[in-house]
mmCIF file of the N, C-alpha and C atoms, coordinates in Angstrom:
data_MODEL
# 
_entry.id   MODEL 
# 
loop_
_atom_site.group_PDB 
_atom_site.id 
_atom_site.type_symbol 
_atom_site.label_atom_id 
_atom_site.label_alt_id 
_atom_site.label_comp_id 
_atom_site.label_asym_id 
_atom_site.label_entity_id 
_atom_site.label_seq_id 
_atom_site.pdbx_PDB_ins_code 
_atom_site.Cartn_x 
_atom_site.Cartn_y 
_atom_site.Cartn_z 
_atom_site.occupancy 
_atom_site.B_iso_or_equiv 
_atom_site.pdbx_formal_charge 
_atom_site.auth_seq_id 
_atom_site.auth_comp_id 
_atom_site.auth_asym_id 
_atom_site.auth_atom_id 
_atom_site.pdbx_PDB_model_num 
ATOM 1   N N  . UNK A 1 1  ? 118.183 62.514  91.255  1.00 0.00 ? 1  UNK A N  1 
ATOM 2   C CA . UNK A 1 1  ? 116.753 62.532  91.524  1.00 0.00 ? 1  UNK A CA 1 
ATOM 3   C C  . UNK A 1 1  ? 116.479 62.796  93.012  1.00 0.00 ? 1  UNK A C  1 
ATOM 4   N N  . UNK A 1 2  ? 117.235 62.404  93.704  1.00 0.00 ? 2  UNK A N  1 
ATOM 5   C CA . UNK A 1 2  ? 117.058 62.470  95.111  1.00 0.00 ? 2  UNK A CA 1 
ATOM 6   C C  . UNK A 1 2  ? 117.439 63.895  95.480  1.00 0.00 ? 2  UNK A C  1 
ATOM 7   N N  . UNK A 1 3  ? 118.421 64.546  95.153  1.00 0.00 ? 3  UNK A N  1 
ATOM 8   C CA . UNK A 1 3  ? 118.616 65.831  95.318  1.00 0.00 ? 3  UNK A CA 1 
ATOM 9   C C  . UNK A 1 3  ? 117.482 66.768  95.092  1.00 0.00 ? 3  UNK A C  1 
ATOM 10  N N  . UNK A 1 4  ? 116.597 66.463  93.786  1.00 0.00 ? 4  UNK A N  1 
ATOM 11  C CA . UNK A 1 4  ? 115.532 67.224  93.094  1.00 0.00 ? 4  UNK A CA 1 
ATOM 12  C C  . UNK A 1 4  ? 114.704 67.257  94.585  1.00 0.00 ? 4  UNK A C  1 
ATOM 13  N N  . UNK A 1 5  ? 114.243 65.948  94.860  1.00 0.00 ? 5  UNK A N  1 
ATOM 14  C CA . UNK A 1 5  ? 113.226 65.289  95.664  1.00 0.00 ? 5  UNK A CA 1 
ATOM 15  C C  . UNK A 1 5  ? 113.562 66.157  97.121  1.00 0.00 ? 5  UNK A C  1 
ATOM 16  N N  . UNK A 1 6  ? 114.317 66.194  97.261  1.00 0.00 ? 6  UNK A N  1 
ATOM 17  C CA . UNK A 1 6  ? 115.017 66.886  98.667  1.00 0.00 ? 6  UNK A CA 1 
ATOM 18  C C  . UNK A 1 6  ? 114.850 68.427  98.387  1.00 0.00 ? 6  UNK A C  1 
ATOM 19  N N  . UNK A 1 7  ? 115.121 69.394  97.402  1.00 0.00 ? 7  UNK A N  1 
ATOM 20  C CA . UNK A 1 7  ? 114.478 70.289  97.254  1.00 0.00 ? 7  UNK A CA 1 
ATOM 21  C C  . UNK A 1 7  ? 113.301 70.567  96.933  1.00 0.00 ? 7  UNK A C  1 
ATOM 22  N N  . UNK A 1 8  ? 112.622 69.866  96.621  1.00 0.00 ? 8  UNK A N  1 
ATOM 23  C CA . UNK A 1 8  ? 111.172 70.036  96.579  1.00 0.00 ? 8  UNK A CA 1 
ATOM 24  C C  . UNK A 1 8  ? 110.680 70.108  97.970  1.00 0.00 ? 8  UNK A C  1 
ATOM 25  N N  . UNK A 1 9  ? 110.891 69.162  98.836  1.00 0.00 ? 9  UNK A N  1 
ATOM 26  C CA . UNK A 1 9  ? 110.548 69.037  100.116 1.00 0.00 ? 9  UNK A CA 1 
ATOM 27  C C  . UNK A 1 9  ? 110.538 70.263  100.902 1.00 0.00 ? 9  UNK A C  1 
ATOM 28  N N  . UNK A 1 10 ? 112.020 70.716  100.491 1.00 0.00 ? 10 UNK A N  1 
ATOM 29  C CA . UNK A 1 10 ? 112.015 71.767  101.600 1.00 0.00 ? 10 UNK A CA 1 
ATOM 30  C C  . UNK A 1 10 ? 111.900 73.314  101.056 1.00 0.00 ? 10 UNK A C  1 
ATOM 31  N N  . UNK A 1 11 ? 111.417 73.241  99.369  1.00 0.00 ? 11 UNK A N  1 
ATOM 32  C CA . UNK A 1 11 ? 110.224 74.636  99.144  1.00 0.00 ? 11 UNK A CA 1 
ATOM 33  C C  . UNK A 1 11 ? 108.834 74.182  99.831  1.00 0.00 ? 11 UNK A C  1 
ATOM 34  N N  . UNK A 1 12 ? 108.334 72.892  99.740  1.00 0.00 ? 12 UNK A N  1 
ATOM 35  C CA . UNK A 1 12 ? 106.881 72.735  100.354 1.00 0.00 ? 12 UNK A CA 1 
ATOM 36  C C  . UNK A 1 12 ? 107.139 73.400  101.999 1.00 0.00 ? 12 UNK A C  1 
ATOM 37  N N  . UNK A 1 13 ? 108.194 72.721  103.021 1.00 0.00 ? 13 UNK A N  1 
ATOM 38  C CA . UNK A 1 13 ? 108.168 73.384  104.362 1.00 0.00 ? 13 UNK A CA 1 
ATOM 39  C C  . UNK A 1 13 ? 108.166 74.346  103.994 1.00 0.00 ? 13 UNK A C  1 
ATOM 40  N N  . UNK A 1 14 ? 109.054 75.230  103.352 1.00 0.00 ? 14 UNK A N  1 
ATOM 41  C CA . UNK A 1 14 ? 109.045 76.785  103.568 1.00 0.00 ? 14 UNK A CA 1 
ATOM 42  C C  . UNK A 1 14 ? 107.815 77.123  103.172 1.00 0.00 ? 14 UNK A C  1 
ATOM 43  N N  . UNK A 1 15 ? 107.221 77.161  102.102 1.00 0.00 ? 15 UNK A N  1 
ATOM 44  C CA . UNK A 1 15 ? 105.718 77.652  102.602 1.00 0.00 ? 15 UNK A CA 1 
ATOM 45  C C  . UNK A 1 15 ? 104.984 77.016  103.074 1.00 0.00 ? 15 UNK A C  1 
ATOM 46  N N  . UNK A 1 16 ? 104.952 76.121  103.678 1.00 0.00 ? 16 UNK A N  1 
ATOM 47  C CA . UNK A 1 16 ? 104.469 75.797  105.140 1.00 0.00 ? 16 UNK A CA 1 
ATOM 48  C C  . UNK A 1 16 ? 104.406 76.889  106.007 1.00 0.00 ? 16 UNK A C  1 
ATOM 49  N N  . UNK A 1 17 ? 105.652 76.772  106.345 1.00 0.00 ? 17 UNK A N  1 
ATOM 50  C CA . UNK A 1 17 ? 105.833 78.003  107.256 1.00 0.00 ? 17 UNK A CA 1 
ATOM 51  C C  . UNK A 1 17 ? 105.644 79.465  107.371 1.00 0.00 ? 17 UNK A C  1 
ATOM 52  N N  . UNK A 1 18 ? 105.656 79.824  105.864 1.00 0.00 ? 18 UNK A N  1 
ATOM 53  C CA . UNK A 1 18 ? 105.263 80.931  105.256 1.00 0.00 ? 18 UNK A CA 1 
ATOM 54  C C  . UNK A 1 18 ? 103.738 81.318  105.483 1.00 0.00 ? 18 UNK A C  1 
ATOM 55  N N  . UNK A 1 19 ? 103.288 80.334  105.394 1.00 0.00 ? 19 UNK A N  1 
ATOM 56  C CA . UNK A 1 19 ? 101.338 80.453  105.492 1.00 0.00 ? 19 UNK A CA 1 
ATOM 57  C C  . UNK A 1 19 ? 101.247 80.379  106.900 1.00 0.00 ? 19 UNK A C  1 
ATOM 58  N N  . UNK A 1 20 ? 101.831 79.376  107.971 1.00 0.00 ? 20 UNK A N  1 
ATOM 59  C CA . UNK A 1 20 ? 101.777 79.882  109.227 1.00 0.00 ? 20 UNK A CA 1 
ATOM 60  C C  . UNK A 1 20 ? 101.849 81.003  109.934 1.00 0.00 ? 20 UNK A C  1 
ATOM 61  N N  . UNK A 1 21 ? 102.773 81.602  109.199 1.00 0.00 ? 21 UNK A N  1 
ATOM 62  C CA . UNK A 1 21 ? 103.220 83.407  109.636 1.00 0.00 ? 21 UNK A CA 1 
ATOM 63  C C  . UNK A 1 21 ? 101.825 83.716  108.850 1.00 0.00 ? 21 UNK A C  1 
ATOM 64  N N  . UNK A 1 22 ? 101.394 83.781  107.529 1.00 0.00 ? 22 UNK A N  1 
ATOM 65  C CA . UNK A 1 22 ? 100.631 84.725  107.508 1.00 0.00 ? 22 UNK A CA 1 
ATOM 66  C C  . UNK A 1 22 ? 99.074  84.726  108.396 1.00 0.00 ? 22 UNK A C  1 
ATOM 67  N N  . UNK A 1 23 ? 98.862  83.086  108.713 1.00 0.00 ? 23 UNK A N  1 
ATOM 68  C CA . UNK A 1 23 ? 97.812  82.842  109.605 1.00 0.00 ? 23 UNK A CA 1 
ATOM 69  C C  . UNK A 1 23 ? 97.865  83.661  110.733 1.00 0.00 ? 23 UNK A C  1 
ATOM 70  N N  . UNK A 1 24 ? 99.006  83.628  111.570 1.00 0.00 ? 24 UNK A N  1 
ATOM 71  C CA . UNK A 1 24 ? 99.634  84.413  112.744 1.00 0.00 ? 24 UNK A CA 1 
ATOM 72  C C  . UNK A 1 24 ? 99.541  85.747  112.636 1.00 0.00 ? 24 UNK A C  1 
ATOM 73  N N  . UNK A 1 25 ? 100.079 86.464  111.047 1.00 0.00 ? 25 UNK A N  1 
ATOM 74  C CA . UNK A 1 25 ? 99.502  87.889  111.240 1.00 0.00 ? 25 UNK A CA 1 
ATOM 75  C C  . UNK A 1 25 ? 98.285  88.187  111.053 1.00 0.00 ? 25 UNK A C  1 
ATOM 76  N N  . UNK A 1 26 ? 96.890  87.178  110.413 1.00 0.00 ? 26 UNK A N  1 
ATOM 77  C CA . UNK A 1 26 ? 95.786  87.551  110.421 1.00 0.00 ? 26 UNK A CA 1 
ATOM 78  C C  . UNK A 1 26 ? 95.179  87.511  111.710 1.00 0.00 ? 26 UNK A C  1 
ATOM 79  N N  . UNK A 1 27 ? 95.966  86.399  112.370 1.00 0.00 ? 27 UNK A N  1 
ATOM 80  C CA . UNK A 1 27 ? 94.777  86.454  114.115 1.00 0.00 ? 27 UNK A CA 1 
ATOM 81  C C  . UNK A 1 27 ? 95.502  87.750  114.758 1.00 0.00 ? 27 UNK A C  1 
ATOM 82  N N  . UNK A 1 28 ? 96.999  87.838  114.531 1.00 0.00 ? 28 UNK A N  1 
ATOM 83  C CA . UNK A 1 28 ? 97.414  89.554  115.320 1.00 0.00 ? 28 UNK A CA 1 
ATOM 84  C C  . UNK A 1 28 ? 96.367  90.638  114.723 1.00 0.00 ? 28 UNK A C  1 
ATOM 85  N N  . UNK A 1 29 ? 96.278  90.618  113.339 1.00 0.00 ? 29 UNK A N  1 
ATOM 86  C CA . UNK A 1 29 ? 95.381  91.973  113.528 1.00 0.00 ? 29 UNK A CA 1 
ATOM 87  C C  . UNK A 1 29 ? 93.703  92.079  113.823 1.00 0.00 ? 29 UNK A C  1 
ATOM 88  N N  . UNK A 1 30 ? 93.426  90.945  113.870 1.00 0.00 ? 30 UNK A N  1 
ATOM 89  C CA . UNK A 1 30 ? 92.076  90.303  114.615 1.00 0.00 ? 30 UNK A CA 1 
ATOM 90  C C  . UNK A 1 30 ? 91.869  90.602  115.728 1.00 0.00 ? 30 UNK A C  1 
ATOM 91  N N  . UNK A 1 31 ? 92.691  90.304  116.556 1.00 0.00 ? 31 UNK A N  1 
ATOM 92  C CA . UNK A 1 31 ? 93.025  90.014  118.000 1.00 0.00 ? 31 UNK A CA 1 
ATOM 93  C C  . UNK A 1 31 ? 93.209  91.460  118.419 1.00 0.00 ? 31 UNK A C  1 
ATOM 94  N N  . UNK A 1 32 ? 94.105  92.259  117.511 1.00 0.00 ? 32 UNK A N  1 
ATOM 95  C CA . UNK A 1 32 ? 94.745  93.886  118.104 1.00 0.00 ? 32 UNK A CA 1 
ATOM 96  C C  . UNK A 1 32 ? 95.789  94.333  118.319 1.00 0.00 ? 32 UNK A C  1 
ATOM 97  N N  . UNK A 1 33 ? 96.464  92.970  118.324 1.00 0.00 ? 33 UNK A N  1 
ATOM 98  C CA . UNK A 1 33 ? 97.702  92.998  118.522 1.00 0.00 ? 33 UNK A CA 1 
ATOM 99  C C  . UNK A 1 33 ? 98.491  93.976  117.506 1.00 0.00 ? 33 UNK A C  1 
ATOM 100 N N  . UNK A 1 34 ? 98.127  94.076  116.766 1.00 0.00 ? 34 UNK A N  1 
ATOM 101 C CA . UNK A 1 34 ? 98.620  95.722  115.305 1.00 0.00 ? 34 UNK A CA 1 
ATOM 102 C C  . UNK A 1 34 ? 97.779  95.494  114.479 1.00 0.00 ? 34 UNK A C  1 
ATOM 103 N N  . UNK A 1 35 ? 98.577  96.072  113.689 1.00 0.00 ? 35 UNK A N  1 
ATOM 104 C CA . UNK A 1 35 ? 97.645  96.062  112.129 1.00 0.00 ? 35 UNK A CA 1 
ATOM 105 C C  . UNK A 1 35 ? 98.882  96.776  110.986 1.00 0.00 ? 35 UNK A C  1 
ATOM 106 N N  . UNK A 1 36 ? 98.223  96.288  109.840 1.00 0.00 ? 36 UNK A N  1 
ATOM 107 C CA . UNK A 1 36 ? 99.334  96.144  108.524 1.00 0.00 ? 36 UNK A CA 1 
ATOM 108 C C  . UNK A 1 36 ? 98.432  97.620  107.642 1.00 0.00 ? 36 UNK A C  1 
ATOM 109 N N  . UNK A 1 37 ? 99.200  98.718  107.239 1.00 0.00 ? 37 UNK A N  1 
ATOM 110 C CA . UNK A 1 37 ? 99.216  99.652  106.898 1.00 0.00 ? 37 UNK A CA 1 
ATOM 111 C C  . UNK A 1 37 ? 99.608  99.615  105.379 1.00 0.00 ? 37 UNK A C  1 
ATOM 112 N N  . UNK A 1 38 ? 98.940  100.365 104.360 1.00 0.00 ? 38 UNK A N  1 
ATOM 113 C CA . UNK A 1 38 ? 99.653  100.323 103.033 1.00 0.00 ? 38 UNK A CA 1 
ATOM 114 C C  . UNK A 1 38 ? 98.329  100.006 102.118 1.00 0.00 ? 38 UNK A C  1 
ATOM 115 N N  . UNK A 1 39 ? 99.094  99.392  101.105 1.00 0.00 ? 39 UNK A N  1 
ATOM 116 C CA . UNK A 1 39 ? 98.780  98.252  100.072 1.00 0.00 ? 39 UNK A CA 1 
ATOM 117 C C  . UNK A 1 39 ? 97.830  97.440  100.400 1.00 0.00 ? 39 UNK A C  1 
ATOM 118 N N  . UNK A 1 40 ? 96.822  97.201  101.211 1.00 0.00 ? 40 UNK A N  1 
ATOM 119 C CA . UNK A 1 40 ? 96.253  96.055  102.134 1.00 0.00 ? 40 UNK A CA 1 
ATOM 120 C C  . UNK A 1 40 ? 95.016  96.445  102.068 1.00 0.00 ? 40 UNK A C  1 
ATOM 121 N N  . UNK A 1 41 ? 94.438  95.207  101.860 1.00 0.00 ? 41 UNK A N  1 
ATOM 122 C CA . UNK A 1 41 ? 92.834  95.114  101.712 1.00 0.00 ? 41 UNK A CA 1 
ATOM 123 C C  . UNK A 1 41 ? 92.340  94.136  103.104 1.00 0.00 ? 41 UNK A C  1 
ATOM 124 N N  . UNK A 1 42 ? 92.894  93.091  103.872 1.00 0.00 ? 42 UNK A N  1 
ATOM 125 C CA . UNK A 1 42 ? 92.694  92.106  104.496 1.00 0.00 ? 42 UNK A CA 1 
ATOM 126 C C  . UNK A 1 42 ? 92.759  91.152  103.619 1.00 0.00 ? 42 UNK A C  1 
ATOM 127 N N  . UNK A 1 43 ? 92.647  90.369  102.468 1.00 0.00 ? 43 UNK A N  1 
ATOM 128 C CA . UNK A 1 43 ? 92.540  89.089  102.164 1.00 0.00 ? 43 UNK A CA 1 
ATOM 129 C C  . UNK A 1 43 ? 93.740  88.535  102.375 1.00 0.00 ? 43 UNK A C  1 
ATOM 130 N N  . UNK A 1 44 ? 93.436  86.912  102.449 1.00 0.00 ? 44 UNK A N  1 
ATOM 131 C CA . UNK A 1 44 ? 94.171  86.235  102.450 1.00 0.00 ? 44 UNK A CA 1 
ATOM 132 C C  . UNK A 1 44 ? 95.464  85.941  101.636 1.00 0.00 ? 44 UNK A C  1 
ATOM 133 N N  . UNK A 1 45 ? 95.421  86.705  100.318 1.00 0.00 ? 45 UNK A N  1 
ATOM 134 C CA . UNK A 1 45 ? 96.673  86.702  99.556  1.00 0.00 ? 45 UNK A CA 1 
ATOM 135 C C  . UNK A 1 45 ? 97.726  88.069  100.032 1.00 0.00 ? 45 UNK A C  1 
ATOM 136 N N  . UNK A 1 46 ? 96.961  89.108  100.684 1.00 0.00 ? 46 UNK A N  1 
ATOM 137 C CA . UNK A 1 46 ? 97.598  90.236  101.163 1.00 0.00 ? 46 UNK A CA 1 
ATOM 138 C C  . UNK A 1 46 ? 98.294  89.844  102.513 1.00 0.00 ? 46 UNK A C  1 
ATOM 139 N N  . UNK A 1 47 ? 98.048  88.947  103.228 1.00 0.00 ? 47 UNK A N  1 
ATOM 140 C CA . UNK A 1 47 ? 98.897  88.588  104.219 1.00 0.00 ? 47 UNK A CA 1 
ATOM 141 C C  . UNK A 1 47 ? 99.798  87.089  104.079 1.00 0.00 ? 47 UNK A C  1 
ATOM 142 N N  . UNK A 1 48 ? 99.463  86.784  102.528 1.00 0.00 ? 48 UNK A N  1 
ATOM 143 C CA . UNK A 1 48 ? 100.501 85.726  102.341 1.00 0.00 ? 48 UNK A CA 1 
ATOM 144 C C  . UNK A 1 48 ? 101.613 86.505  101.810 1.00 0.00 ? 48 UNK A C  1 
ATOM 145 N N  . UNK A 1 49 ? 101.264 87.857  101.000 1.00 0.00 ? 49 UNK A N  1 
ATOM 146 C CA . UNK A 1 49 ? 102.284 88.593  100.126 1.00 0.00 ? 49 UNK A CA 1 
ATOM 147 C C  . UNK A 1 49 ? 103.107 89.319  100.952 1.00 0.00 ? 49 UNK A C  1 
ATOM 148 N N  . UNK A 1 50 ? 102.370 89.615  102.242 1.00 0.00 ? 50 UNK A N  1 
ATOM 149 C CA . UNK A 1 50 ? 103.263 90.228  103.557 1.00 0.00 ? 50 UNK A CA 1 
ATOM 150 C C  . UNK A 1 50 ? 104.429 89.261  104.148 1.00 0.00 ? 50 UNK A C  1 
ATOM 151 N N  . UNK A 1 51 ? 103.654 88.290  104.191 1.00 0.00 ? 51 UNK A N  1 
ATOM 152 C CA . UNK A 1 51 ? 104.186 86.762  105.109 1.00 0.00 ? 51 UNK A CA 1 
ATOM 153 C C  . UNK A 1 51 ? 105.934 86.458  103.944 1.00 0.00 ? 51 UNK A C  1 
ATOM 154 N N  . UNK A 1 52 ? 105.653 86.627  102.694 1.00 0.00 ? 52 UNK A N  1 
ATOM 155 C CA . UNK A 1 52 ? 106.328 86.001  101.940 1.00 0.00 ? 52 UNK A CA 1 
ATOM 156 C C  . UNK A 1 52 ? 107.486 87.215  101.949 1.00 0.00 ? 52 UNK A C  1 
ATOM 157 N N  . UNK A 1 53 ? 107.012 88.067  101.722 1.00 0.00 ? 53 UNK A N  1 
ATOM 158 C CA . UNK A 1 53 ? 108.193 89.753  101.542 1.00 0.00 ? 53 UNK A CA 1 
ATOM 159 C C  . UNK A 1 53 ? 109.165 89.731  103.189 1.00 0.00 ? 53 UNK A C  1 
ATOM 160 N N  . UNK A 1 54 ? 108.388 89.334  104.136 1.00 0.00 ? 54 UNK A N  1 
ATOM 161 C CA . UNK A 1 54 ? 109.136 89.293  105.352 1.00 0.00 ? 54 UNK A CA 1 
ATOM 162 C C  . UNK A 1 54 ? 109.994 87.788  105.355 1.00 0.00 ? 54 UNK A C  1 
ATOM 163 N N  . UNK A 1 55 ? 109.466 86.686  105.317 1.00 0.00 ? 55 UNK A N  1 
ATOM 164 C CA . UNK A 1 55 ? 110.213 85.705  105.499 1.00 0.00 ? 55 UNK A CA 1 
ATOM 165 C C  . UNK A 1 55 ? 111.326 85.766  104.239 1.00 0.00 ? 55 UNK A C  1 
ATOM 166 N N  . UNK A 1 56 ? 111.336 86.195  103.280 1.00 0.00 ? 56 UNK A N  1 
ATOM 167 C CA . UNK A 1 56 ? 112.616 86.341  102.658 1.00 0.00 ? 56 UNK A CA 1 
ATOM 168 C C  . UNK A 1 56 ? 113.364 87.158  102.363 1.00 0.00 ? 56 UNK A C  1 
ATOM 169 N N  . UNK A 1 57 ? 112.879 87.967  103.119 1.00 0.00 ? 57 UNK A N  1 
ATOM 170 C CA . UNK A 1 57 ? 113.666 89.195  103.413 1.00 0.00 ? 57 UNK A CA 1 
ATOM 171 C C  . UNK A 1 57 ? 113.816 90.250  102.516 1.00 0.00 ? 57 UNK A C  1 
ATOM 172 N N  . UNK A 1 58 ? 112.624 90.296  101.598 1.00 0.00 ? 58 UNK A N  1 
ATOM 173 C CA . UNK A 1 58 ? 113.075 91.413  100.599 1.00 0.00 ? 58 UNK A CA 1 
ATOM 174 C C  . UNK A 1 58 ? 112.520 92.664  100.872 1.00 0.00 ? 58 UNK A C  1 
ATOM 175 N N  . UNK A 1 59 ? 111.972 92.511  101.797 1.00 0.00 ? 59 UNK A N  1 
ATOM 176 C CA . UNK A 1 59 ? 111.347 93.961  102.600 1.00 0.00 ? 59 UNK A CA 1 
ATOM 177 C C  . UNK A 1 59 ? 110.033 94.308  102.712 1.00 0.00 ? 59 UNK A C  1 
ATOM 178 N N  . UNK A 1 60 ? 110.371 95.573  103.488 1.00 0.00 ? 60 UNK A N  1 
ATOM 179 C CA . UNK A 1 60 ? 108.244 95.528  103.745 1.00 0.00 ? 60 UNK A CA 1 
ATOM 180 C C  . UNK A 1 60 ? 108.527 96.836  102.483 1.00 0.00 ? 60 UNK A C  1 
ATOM 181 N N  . UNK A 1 61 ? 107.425 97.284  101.741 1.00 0.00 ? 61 UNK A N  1 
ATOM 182 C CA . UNK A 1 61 ? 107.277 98.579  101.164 1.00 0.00 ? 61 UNK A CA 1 
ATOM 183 C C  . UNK A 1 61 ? 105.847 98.849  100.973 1.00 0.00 ? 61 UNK A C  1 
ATOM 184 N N  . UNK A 1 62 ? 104.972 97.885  100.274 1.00 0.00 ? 62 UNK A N  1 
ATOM 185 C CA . UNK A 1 62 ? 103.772 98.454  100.153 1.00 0.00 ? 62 UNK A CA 1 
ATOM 186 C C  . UNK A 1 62 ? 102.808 98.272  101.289 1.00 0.00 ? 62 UNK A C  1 
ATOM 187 N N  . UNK A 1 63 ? 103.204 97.278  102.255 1.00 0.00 ? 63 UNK A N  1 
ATOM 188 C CA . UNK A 1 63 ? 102.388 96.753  103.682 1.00 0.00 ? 63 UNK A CA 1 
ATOM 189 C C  . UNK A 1 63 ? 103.372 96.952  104.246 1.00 0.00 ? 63 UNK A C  1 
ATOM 190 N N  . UNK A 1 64 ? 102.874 97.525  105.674 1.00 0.00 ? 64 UNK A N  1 
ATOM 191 C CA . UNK A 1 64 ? 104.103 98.138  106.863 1.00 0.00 ? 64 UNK A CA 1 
ATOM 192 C C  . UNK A 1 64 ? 103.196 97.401  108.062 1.00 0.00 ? 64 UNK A C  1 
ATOM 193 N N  . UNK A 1 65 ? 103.835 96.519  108.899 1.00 0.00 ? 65 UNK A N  1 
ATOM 194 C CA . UNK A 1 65 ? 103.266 96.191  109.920 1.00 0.00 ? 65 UNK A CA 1 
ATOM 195 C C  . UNK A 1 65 ? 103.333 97.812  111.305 1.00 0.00 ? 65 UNK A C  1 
ATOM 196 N N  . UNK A 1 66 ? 102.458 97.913  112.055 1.00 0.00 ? 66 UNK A N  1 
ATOM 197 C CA . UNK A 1 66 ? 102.599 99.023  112.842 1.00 0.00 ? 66 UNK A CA 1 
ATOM 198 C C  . UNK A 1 66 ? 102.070 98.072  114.090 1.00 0.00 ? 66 UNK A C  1 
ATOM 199 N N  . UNK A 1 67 ? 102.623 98.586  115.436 1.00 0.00 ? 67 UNK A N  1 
ATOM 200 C CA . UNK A 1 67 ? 102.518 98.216  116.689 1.00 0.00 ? 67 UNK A CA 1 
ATOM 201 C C  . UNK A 1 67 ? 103.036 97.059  117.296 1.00 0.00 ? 67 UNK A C  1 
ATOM 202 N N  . UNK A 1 68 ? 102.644 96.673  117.485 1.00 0.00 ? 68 UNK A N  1 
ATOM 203 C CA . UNK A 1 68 ? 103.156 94.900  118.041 1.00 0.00 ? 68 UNK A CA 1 
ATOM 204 C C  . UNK A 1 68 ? 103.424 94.622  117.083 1.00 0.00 ? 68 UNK A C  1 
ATOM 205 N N  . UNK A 1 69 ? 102.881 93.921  115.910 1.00 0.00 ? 69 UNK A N  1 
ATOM 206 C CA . UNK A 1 69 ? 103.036 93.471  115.107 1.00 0.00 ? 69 UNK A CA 1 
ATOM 207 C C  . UNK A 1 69 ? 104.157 93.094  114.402 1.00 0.00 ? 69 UNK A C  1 
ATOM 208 N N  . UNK A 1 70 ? 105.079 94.505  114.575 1.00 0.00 ? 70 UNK A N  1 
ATOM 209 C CA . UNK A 1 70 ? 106.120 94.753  114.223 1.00 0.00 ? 70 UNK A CA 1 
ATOM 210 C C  . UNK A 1 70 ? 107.394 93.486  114.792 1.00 0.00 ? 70 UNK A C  1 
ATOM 211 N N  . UNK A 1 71 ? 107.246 93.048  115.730 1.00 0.00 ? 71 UNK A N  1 
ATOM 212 C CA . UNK A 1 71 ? 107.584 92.441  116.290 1.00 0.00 ? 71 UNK A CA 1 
ATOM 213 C C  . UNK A 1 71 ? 107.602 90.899  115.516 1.00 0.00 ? 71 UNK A C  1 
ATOM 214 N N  . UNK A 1 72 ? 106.282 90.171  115.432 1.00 0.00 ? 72 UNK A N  1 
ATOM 215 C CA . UNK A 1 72 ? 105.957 89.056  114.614 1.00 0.00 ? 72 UNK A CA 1 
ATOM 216 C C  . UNK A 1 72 ? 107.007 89.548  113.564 1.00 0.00 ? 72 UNK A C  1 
ATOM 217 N N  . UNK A 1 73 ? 106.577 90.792  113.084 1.00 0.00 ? 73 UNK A N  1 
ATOM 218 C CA . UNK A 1 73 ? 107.077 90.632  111.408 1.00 0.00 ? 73 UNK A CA 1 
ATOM 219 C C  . UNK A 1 73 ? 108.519 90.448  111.656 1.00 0.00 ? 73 UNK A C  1 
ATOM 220 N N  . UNK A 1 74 ? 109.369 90.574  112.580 1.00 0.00 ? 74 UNK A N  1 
ATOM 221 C CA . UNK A 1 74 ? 110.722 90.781  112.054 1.00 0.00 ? 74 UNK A CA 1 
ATOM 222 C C  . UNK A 1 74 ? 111.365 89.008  112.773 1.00 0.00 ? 74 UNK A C  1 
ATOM 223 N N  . UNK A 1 75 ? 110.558 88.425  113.559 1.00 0.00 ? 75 UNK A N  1 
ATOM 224 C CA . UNK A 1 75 ? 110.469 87.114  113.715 1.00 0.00 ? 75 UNK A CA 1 
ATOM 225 C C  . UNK A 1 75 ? 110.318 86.151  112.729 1.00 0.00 ? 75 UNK A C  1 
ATOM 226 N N  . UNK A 1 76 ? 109.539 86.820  111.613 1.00 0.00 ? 76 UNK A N  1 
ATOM 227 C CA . UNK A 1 76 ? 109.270 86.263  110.718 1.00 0.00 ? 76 UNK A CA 1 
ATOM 228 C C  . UNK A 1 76 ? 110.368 86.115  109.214 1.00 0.00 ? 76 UNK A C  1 
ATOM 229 N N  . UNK A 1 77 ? 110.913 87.408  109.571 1.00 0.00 ? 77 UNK A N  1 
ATOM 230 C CA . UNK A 1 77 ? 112.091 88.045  108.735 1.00 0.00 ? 77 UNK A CA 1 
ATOM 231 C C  . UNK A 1 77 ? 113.599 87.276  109.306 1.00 0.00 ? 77 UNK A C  1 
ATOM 232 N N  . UNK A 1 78 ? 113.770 86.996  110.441 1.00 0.00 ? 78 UNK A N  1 
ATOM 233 C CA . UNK A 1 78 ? 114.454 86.526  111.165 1.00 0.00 ? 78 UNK A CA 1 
ATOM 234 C C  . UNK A 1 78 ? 114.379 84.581  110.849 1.00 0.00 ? 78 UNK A C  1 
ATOM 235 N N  . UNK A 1 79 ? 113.542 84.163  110.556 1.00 0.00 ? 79 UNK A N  1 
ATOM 236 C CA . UNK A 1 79 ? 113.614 82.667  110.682 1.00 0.00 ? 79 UNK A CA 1 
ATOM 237 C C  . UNK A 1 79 ? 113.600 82.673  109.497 1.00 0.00 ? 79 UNK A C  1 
ATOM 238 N N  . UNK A 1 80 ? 113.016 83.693  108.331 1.00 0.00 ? 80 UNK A N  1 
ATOM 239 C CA . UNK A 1 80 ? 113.430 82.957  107.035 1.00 0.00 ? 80 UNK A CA 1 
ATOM 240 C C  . UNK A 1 80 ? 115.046 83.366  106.907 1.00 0.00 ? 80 UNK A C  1 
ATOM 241 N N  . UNK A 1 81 ? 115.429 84.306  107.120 1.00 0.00 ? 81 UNK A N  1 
ATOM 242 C CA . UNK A 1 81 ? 117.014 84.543  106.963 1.00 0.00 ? 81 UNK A CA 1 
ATOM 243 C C  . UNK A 1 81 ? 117.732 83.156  107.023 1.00 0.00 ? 81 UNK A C  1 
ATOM 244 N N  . UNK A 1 82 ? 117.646 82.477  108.744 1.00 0.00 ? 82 UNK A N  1 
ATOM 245 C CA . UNK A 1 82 ? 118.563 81.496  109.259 1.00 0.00 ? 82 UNK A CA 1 
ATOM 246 C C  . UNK A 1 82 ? 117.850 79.912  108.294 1.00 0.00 ? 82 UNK A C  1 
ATOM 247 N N  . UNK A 1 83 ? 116.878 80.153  107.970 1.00 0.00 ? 83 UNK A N  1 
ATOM 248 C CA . UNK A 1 83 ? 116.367 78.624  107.357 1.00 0.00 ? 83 UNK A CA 1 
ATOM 249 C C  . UNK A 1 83 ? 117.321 78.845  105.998 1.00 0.00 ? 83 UNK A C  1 
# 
């Protein structure tokens, strides 16, 4: 039970963290810092579906971060790898 309990915990952090990144890429393309190309409308599930494809690494294809951005995204790609 405790094992269960211990993985549960740490799917809740990971999207924790997951929604943080996508918060982070909504104020980058707010802000100017880039903008997400593709598949993308702005809502909030389009930059969780970005947030989620980068932090686990299964790739960008239908949203492409362009400019700075690019940067966040592979930070983002980068910490879900090592978690």
């Amino acid at each position: 039970m405790r094992l269960l309990y211990e993985v549960v915990i740490s799917l809740i952090a990971h999207a924790i963290e997951i929604a943080i990144f996508a918060a982070a890429y909504g104020i980058s393309t707010v802000s100017g810092f880039g903008y997400l190309e593709g598949s993308f409308s702005g809502s909030i599930a389009d930059y969780l579906h970005f947030s989620f494809a980068a932090f686990t690494t299964v790739g960008f294809g239908d949203v492409v971060p362009l400019g700075p951005l690019r940067l966040l995204a592979g930070m983002g790609a980068l910490t879900g790898f090592v978690l």
